[in-house]
N, C-alpha and C positions, 0 to 999 in steps of 0.2 A: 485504603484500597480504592482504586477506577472500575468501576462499570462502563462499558462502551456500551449503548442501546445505538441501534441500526436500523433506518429505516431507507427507503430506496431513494429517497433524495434527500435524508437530514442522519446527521450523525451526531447523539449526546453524551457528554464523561457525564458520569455521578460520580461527585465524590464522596466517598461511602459516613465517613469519618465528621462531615461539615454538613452532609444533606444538600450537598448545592449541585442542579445540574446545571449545565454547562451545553449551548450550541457551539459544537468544533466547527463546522460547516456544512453547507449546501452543493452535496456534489451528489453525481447517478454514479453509487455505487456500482461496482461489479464485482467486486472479491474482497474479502477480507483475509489476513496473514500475517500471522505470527512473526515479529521479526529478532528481536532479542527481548533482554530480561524485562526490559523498559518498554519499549516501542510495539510497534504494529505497524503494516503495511495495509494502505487502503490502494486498493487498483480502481479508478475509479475512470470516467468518460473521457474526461482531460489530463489524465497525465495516471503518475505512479510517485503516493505521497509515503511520507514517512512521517507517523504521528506518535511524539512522546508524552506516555501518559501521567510521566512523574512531573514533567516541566511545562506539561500544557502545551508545547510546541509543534508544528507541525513543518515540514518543507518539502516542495517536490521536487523527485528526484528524476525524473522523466515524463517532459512534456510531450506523450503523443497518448492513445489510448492503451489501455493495456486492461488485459482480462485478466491474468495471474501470475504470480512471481513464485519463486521456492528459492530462499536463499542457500548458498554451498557454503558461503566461507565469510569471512567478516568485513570483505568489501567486495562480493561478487554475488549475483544470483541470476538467474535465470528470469526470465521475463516472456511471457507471450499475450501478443495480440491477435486478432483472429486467424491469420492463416499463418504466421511466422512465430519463430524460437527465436531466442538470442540471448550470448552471455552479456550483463549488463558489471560493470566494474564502477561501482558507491563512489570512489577517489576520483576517478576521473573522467568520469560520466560517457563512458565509450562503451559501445556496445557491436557485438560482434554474433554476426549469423552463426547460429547454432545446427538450426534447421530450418529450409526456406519454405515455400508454399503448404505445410500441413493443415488442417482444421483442425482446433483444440477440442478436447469435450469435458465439458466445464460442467 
């Protein structure tokens, strides 16, 4: 079993089973989210990562800020940054206005 411990600029796995914690990285959180059975979604100042907790891995999948995601479907989810929406597609990294100028409340 992974423990995520969350702090506003460091984020650590435990892993439950060895007792070893682990620094994933140094990023300014902003959201945390559930992504599938394995992963999580960190929305963080620089971008929007995707962190695998069985493999240790991590990769960004959107370099710009972003404050929240809510995935739909297994390569799409929603993505906003402070004043816009957008559908974002995991495959091929495109992303499409959903809803333009809104304020989120996070």
């Amino acid at each position: 079993m992974t423990l995520l411990f969350l702090d506003r600029r460091k984020m650590f796995s435990l892993q439950q089973n060895y007792r070893k914690e682990k620094l994933i990285e140094k990023w300014n959180l902003k959201n945390l989210v559930p992504y599938n059975e394995d992963s999580v979604l960190f929305c963080v100042g620089d971008g929007l990562v995707k962190y695998n907790f069985v493999e240790d891995t991590y990769s960004k999948l959107l370099k710009e800020r972003t404050y929240t995601a809510l995935p739909y479907s297994k390569d799409s989810m929603f993505v906003g940054n402070f004043k816009d929406l957008f559908k974002f597609n995991t495959n091929t990294k495109q992303k499409t206005y959903f809803w333009k100028g809104i304020i989120l409340l996070i």
